[in-house]
C-alpha positions, 0 to 999 in steps of 0.5 A: 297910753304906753310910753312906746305908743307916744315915742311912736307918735311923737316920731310920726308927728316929726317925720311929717313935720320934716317931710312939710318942710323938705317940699316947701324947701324944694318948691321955693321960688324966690321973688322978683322984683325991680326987674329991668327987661329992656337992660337985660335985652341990651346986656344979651345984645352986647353980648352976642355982638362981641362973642 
């Protein structure tokens, strides 16, 4: 294969690889754990009653 075709190939095979990661950066949810509602129902509370 001509060494243009490779460089070709190699650069296609980048680009994608690039563009896989840019979405799943974008998609990114981070995890919630350890959530506590009832505490942030109060902070919401609290801070509606003094504003």
């Amino acid at each position: 294969m001509p060494v243009r075709l490779q460089r070709k190939a190699r650069k296609n095979k980048i680009k994608a690889a690039q563009r896989k990661v840019a979405i799943k950066r974008l998609m990114f949810m981070p995890v919630i754990k350890c959530l506590d509602v009832e505490a942030m129902r109060k902070s919401f509370a609290d801070a509606a009653s003094t504003a």
